[in-house]
N, C-alpha and C positions, 0 to 999 in steps of 0.2 A: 354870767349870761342870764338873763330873762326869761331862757326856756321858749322864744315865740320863733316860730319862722319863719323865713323870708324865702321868696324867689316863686317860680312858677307854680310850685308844687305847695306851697303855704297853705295850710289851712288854717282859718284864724280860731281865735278862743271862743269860747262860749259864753252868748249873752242870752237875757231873757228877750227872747223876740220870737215873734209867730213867725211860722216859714211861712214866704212866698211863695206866688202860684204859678206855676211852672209855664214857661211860654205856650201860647197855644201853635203857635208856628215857628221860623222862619231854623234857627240851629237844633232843632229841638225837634223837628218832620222824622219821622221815622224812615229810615235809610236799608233797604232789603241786607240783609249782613252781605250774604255770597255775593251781591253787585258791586263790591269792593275789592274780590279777587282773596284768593287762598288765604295771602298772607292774614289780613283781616278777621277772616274767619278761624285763623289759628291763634288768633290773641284774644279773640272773644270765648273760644272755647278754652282757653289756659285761665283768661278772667274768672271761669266757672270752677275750676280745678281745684279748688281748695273748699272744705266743709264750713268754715266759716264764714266764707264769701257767699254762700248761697243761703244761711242764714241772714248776711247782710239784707241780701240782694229780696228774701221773702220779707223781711220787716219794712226796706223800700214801698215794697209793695204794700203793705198795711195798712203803712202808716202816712203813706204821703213822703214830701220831702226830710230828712235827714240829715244831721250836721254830726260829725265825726265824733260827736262829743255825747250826743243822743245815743247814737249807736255806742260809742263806748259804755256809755252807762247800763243801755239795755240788755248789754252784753257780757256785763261786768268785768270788759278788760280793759288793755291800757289806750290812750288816744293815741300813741303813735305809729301801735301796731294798725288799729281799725285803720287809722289816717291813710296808711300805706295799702292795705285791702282795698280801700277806695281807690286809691288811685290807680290800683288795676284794673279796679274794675269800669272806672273811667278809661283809661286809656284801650281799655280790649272793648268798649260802646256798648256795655251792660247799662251802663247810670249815665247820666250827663250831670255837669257840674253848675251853679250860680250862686251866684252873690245874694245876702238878703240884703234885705232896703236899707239899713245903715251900713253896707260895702264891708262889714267886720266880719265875718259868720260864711260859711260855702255850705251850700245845703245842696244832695244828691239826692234825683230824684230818677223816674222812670218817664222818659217821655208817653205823654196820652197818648200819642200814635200807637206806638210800641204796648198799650195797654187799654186795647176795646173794650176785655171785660174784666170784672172783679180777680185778681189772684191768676190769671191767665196773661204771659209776655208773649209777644208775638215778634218776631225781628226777620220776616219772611220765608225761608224756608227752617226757620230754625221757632220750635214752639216751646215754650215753659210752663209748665202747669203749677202752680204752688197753692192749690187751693186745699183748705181743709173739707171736714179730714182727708187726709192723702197717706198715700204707703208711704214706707217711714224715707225714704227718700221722694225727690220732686220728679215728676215725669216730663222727660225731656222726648219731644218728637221732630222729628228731620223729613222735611218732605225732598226728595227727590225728583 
């Protein structure tokens, strides 16, 4: 076996390519989390649940878009574990996922909506703070 994967959840191998620039609209609009109802809001807060995902999730933020293979390196772990981090955190609407320009490569990135200002996520009532310096954890706030 060749080691690549197939099917919805595939993330392809890594090539030398600049990541692309994340839409400025249309899948990509920043979506209020709670206007999705509980459930929603319990998969984007499980997406956070883990200390490595929110390592992931501040290097996003850094550095711009992300390919599994980036983060594994920057992270010095394996790609199938980071692979999998991602895809939670895709799937709970922390990151969104695309293609780069040669269709081989998924780079995850932080919709602009979702990122007014430097180091700061905003996903409507739910706020992320990852700016440095910060206490040694990231300052999460919940408007009710």
């Amino acid at each position: 076996m060749n080691g690549l994967k197939t099917g919805a959840d595939a993330v392809a191998s890594p090539m030398s390519e600049t990541p692309p620039t994340p839409p400025a609209s249309g899948s990509s609009a920043a979506v209020p989390l709670m206007a999705a109802g509980a459930e929603s809001a319990a998969k984007f807060f499980a997406a956070l649940g883990n200390p490595l995902r929110w390592v992931m999730v501040k290097l996003i933020t850094q550095r711009g878009p992300q390919t599994a293979t980036d983060l594994a390196t920057a992270l010095k772990r394996d790609f199938d574990g980071v692979s999998k981090h991602l895809r939670v955190l895709s799937r709970g609407g922390v990151v969104q996922a695309m293609r780069g320009d040669d269709r081989r490569q998924i780079y995850f990135y932080i919709p602009k909506a979702n990122q007014q200002e430097p180091g700061v996520l905003d996903y409507g009532k739910v706020r992320l703070d990852l700016r440095d310096p910060a206490p040694a954890e990231p300052v999460l706030s919940v408007r009710l």
